[in-house]
C-alpha positions as CSV (number, residue, x, y, z in Angstrom):
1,X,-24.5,76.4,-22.3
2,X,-21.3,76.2,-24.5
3,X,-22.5,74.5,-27.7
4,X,-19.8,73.3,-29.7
5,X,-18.9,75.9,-32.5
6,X,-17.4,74.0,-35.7
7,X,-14.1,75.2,-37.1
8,X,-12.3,75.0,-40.3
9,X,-10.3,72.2,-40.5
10,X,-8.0,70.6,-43.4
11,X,-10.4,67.4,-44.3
12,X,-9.1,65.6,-47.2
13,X,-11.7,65.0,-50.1
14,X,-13.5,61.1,-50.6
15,X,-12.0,61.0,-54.2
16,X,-8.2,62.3,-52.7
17,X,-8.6,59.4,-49.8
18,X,-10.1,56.8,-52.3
19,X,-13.1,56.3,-50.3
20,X,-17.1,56.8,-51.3
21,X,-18.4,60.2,-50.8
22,X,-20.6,60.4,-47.6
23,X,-24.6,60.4,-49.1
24,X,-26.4,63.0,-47.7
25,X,-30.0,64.0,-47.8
26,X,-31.4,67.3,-46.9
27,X,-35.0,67.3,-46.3
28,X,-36.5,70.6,-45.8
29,X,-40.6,71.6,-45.4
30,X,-40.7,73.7,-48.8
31,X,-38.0,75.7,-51.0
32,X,-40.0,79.1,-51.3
33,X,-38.4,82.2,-50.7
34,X,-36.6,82.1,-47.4
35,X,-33.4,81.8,-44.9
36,X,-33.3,78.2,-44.3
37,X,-34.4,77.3,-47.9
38,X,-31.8,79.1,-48.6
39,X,-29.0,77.8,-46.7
40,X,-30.0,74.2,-48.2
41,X,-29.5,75.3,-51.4
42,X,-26.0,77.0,-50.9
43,X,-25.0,74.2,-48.6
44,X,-26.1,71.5,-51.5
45,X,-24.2,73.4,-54.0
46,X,-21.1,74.0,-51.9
47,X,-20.3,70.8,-50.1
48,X,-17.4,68.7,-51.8
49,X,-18.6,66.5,-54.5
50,X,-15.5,64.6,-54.0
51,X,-16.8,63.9,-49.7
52,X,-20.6,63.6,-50.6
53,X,-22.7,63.1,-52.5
54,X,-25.9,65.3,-51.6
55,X,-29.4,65.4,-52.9
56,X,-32.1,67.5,-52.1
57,X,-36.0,66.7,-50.6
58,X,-38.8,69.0,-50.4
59,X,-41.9,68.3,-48.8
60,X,-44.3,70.6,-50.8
61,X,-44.2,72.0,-54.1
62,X,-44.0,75.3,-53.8
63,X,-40.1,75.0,-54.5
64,X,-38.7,78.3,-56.2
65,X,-35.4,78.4,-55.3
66,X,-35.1,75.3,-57.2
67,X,-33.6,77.6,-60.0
68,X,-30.6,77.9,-58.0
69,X,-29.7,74.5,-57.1
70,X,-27.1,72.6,-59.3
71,X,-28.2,69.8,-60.8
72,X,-31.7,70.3,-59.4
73,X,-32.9,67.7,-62.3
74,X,-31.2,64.6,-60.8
75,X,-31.0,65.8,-57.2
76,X,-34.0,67.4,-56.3
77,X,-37.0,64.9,-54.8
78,X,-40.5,66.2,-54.2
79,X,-42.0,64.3,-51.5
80,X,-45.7,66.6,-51.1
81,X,-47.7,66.4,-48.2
82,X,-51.2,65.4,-49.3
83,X,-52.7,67.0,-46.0
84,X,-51.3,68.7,-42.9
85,X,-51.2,65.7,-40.7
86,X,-50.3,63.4,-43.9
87,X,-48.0,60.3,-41.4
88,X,-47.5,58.5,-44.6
89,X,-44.7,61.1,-45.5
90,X,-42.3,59.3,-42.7
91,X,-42.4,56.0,-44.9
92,X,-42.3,57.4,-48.6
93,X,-39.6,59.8,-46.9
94,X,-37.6,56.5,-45.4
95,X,-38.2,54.5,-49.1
96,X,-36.4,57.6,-50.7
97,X,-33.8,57.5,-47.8
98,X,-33.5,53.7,-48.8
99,X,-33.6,54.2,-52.3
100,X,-30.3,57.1,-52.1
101,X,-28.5,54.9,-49.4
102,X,-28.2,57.9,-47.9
103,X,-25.1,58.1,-44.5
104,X,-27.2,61.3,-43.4
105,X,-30.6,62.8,-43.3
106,X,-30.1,66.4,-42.1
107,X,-33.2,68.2,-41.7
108,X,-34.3,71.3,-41.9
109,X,-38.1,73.3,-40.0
110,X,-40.6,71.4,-38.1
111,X,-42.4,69.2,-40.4
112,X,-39.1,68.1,-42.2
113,X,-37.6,67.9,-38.6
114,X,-39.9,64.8,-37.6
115,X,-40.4,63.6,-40.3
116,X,-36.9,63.0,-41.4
117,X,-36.4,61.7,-37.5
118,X,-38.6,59.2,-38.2
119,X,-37.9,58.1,-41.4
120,X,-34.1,58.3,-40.9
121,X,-34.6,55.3,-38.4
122,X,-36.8,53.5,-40.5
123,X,-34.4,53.6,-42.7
124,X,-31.7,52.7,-40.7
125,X,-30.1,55.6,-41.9
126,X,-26.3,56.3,-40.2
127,X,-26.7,59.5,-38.7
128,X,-29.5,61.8,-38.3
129,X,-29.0,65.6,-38.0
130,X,-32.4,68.2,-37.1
131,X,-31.7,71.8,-37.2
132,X,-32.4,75.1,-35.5
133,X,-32.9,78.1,-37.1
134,X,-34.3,80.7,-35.2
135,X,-34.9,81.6,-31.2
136,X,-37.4,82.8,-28.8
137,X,-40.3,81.7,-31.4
138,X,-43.5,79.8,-30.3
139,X,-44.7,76.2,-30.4
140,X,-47.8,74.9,-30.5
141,X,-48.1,72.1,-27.3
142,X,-48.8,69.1,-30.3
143,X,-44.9,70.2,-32.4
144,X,-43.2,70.7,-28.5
145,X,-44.6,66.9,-28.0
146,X,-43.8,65.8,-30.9
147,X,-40.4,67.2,-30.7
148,X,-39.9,65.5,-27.4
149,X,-41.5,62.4,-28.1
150,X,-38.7,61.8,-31.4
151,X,-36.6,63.4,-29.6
152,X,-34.0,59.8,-29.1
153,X,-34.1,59.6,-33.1
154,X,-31.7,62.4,-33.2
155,X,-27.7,62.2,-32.5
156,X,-27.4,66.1,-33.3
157,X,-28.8,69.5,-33.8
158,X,-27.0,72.4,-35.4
159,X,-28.1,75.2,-35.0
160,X,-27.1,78.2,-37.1
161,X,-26.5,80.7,-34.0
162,X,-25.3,80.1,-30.2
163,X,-28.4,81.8,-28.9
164,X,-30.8,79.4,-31.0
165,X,-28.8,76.0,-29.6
166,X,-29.6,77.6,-26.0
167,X,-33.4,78.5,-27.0
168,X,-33.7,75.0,-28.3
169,X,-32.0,73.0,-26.0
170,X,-34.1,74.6,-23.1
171,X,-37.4,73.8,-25.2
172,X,-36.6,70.4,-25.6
173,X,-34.5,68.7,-22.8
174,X,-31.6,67.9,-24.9
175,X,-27.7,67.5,-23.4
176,X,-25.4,70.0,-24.2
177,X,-23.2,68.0,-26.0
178,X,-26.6,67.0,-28.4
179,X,-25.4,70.9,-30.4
180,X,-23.0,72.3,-32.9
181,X,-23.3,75.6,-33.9
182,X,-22.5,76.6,-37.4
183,X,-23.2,79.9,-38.6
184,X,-25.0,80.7,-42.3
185,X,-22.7,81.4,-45.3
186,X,-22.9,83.4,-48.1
187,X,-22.2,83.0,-52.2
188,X,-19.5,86.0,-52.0
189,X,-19.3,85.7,-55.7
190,X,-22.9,86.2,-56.2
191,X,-23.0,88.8,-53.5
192,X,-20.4,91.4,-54.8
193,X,-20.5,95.0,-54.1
194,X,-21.2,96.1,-58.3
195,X,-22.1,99.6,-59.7
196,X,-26.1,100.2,-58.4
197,X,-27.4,102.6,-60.9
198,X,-28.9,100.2,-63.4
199,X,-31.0,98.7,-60.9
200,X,-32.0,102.0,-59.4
201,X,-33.2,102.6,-62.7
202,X,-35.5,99.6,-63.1
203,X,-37.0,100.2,-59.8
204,X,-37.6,103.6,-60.3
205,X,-35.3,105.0,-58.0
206,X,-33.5,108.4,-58.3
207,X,-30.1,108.0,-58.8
208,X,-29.3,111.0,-56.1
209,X,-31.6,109.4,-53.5
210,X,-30.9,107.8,-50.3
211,X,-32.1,104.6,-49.9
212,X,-32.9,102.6,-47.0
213,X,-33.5,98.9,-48.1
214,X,-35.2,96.4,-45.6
215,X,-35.1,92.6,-47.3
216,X,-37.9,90.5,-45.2
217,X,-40.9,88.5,-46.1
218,X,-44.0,89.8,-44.4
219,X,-44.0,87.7,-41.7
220,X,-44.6,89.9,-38.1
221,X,-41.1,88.2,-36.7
222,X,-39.5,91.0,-39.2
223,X,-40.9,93.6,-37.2
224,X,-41.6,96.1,-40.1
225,X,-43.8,98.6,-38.0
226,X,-40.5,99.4,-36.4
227,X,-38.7,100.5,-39.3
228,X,-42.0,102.5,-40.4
229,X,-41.7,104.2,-36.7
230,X,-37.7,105.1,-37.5
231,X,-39.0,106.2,-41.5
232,X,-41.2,108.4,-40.0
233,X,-38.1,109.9,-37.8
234,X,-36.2,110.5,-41.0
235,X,-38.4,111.7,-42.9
236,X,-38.7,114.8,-40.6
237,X,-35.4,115.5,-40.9
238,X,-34.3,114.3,-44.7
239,X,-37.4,114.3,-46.7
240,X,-35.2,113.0,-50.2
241,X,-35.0,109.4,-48.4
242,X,-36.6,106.2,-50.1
243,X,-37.4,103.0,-48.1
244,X,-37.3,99.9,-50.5
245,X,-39.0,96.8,-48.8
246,X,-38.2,93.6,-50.6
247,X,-40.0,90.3,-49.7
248,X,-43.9,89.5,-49.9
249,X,-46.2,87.2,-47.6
250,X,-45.1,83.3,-47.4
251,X,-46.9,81.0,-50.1
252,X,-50.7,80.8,-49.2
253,X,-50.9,83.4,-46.5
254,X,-49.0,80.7,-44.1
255,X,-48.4,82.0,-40.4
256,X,-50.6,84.7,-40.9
257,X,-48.2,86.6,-43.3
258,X,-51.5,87.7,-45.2
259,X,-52.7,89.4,-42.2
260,X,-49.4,90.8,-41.5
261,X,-48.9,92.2,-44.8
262,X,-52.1,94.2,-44.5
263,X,-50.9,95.9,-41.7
264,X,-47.7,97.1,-42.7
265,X,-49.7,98.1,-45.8
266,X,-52.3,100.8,-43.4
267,X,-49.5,101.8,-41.4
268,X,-47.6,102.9,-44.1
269,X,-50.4,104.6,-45.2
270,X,-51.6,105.9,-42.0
271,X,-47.6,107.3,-41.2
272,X,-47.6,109.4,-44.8
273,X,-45.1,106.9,-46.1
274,X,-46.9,106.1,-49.1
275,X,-44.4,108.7,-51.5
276,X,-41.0,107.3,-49.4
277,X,-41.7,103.1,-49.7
278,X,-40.5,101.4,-52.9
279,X,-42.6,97.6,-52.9
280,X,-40.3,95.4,-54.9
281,X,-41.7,92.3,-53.7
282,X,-39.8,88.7,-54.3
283,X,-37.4,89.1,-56.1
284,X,-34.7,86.6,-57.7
285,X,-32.2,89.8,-58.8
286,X,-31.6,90.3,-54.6
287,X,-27.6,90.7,-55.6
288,X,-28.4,93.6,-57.9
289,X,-31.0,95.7,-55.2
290,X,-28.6,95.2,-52.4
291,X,-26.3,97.7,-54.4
292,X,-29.4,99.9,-55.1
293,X,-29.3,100.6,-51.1
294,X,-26.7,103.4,-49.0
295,X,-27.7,100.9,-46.1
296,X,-30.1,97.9,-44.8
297,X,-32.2,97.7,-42.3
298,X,-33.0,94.6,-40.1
299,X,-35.9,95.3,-37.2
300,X,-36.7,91.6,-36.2
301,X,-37.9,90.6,-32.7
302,X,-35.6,87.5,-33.1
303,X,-33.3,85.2,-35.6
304,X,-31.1,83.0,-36.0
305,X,-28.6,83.9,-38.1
306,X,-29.9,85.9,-40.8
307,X,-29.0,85.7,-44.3
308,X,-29.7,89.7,-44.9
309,X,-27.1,90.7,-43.1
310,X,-24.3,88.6,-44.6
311,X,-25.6,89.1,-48.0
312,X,-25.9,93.0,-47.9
313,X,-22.3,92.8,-46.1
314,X,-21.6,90.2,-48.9
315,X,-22.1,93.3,-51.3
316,X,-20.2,95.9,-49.0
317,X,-23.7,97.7,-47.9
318,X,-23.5,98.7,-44.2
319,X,-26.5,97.2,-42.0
320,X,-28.7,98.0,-39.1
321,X,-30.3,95.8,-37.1
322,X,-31.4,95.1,-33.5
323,X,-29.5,93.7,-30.6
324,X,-31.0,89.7,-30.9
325,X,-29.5,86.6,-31.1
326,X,-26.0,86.7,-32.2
327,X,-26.7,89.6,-34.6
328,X,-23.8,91.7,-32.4
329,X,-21.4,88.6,-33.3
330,X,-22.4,88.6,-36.7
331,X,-22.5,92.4,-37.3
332,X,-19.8,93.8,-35.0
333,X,-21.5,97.3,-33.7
334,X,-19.4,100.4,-35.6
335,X,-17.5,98.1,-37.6
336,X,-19.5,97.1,-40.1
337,X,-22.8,99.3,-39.4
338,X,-24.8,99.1,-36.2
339,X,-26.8,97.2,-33.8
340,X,-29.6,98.9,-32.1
341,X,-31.6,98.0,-29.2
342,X,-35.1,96.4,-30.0
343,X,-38.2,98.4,-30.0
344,X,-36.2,101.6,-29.9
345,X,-37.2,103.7,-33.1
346,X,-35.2,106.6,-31.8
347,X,-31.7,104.9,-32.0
348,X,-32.7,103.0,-35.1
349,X,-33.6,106.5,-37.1
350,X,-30.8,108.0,-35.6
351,X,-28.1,105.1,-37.0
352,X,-29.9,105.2,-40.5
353,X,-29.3,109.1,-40.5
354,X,-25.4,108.7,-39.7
355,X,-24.4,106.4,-42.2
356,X,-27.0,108.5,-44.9
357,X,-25.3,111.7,-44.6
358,X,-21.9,110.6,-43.6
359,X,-20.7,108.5,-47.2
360,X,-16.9,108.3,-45.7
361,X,-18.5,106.2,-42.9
362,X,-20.7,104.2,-45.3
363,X,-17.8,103.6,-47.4
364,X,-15.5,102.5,-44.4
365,X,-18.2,100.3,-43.3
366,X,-18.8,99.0,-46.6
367,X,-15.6,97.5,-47.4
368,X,-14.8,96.1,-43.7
369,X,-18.4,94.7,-44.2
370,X,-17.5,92.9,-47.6
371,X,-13.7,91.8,-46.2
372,X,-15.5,90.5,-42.9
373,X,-17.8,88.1,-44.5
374,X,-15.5,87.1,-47.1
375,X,-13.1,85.8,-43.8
376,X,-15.9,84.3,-41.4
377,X,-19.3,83.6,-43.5
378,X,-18.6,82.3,-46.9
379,X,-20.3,79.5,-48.5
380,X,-17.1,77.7,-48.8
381,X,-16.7,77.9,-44.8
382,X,-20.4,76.8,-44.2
383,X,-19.6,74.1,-46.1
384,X,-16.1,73.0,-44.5
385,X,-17.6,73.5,-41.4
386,X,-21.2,71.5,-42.2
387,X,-19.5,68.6,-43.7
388,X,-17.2,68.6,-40.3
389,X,-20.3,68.2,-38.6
390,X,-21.6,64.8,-40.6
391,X,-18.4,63.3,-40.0
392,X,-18.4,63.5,-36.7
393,X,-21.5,62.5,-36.4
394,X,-20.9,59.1,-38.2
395,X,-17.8,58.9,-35.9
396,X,-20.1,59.3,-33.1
397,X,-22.8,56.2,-34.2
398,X,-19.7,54.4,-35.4
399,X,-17.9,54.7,-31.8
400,X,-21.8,54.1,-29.8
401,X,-22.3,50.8,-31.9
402,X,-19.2,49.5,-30.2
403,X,-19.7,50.3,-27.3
404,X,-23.0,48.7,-27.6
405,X,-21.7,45.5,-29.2
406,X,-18.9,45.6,-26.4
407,X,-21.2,45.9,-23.5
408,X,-23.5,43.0,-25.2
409,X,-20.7,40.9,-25.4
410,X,-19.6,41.5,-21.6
411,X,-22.9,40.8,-20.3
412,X,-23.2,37.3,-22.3
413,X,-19.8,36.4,-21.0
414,X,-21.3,37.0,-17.3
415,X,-24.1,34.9,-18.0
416,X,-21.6,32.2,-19.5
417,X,-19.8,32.5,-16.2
418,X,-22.3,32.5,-14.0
C-alpha cells in the first residue's frame, strides 16, 4: 500500500486570501501524559491562526497537558464520559460541533475516533478526519465492529507513520486512497540541546556519570524488561552507568499499566539494578532531562511515530531504539544513533556502550540528530502538512457533493424523458 505522504506546500493564510479561517475541532479521549495528547496540543498551537480557527475537546478530565495549550481558557471543551459505554457523548459531542461551526472534526484514539464519526455527521459537519497512531496493537471484537460499522462516516485517516496506515487499513477494510500519512513534529524551540548539569543536579545525578535515559509511560508496549536485559549487559562491563526511566502508569491504572509497573519494578530488583535506575516519574521539565542523558533508549514492541525520539533528537541526544514501524525512517541507523533489532538485548547493550564511551560519536550524532529534525519533524512542518490535509479533504466533500447533485440531476432528466 502507498499511502499518500503529505508535503510542504506554499498555502496562502485565510486572513492573506480574505477568506474565513477553516474551524477545526480536535477531539481526543483524554489529555494526560502521552504521544497523541501530545501531538494535539502542538498541532492546536501551531496551525495558522490566519487558515483556522482550532479548538480543542477532551473527553475525560484527566487533561494535564492542558498547561501547554494556548489559549486553553477559550479553546479547551471538556466533554466527560459519565460511564464507559456513555452513547450520549455522540450528541453533546455533535451540539458542541454545532455550537463551533466547526469545517472539521479530526479525531484522535478509539473512543474519540467514533464518537467524533458519529457526531461529526450529526452535525453535518464538512469533513471528518479519524486518526492512527500506532500498529500491530490489539482490538477488542466490540471497537473492530464498531470501527467497521462507522466506518462510511469517515472521508480520511491519517496516520502518523506508513506502517500504521498499512496496519489500519488491513484491520478495517478501508481503500488505499481513504490515508495520508503525516509524521509527528516537534517544538524545536522547546526541545534545544542546553547545558545538562543543573538538572543532573536536581535529579541527583553525578555530573561524571553516564546516563542512559528511557522516556515511556509504564505501559508493556514500551517494552522496559528489554532495556533492563541490555542494563544488566552494561553494567558488567561499565559499572559507573545510570539508567533514568521517566514516565509512570496511565491515569487510573488504565490498560493494565498498574500491573505493568509492578513488574518492571521486581525485575529491576531481581537484576541488581536497584543502585543503576533513576525513577523520575511524569515529569513536565522533559526538555531539561533530555540533556541530563549521553543517549536514549526506545525498546517498544511497536509505534507509530514516536515523539521520544524526535524530542531527544530535538535536543541533539543520540537515540536507540528497535527496528518497528518507521522508526529506521525516522531515526536513520548510524546517522543519528541506532536501530536495533527487537528482542535482541545483546545488540541493544552493545549500541548503548558505543555511543557511552565513544563522546566524538555521541557528539557527531548529536548535532546531525538536532539539524535532522529541525529539517523533516518540526512543529511548523506538522502543521503545514496537517492543515494540507483538511483542505483537501473539504476539496474532496466539496467535489463528491457535485458529483452527487450532478448525477441526481441526470437521473431526473431520464425520468423527464422517458
Amino acid at each position: 500500500m502507498r499511502s499518500q505522504i503529505v508535503a510542504s506546500g506554499s498555502s496562502v493564510s485565510g486572513k492573506a486570501a480574505g477568506v474565513a479561517p477553516i474551524r477545526v475541532a480536535l477531539v481526543i479521549s483524554n489529555l494526560e501524559y502521552g504521544g497523541a495528547q501530545r501531538q494535539v496540543i502542538e498541532l492546536a498551537n501551531h496551525l495558522d491562526r490566519g487558515a483556522f480557527e482550532v479548538h480543542v475537546c477532551s473527553l475525560s478530565r484527566y487533561v494535564p497537558l492542558a498547561a501547554d495549550l494556548e489559549d486553553a481558557a477559550e479553546r479547551l471543551f471538556v466533554l466527560t464520559k459519565r460511564f464507559k459505554f456513555d452513547v450520549s457523548v455522540i450528541w453533546r459531542l455533535a451540539g458542541w460541533l454545532r455550537r463551533i461551526r466547526a469545517d472539521v472534526v479530526h479525531s484522535y484514539l478509539f473512543d474519540a475516533n467514533i464518537a467524533a464519526r458519529l457526531a461529526g455527521r450529526l452535525a453535518g459537519v464538512r469533513a471528518v478526519i479519524g486518526s492512527e497512531r500506532n500498529t500491530d496493537y490489539h482490538l477488542k471484537r466490540r471497537q473492530i465492529w464498531a470501527y467497521r460499522a462507522t466506518r462510511g462516516c469517515s472521508d480520511l485517516i491519517l496516520a502518523n507513520s506508513r506502517a500504521g496506515a498499512q496496519f489500519n487499513r488491513r484491520m478495517l477494510g478501508h481503500p488505499e486512497e481513504h490515508y495520508r500519512v503525516v509524521h509527528n513534529g516537534v517544538d524545536t524551540v522547546r526541545f534545544r540541546p542546553q547545558a545538562g548539569a543543573g538538572i543532573r543536579a536536581r535529579l541527583g545525578l553525578a555530573a561524571e556519570a553516564p546516563v542512559v535515559g528511557m522516556f515511556a509511560s509504564f505501559k508493556a508496549q514500551k517494552n522496559h524488561p528489554l532495556l533492563l536485559e541490555a542494563a544488566r549487559r552494561v553494567l558488567d562491563r561499565r559499572a559507573d552507568v545510570k539508567f533514568l526511566l521517566v514516565g509512570d502508569e496511565l491515569h487510573g491504572g488504565m490498560h493494565g499499566s498498574d500491573a505493568y509497573k509492578a513488574r518492571v519494578f521486581g525485575m529491576i530488583e531481581s537484576l541488581g539494578l536497584s543502585g543503576a535506575c533513576v525513577l523520575a516519574g511524569n515529569r513536565d521539565d522533559v526538555e531539561d532531562v533530555y540533556c541530563a542523558c549521553d543517549v536514549t533508549v526506545l525498546p517498544s514492541l511497536f509505534e507509530g511515530t514516536p515523539n521520544v525520539l524526535l524530542e531527544s533528537m530535538s535536543c541533539g541526544v543520540p537515540v536507540v531504539a528497535t527496528d518497528v514501524a518507521d522508526n529506521a525512517a525516522i531515526a536513520p541507523d548510524g546517522r543519528v544513533g541506532f536501530i536495533v533489532p527487537l528482542g535482541d538485548a545483546g545488540a541493544l547493550a552493545d549500541r548503548l556502550l558505543r555511543l557511552i564511551e565513544d563522546g566524538e560519536l555521541r557528539r557527531r550524532f548529536g548535532a546531525a540528530a538536532r539539524a535532522w529534525v529541525e529539517s523533516e519533524f518540526s512543529t511548523a512542518r506538522l502543521a503545514e502538512k496537517t492543515g494540507d490535509v483538511y483542505r483537501e479533504a473539504l476539496a474532496l466533500r466539496a467535489r463528491r457533493g457535485v458529483e452527487r447533485a450532478q448525477a441526481a440531476g441526470s437521473g431526473s432528466s431520464d425520468v423527464v424523458r422517458r
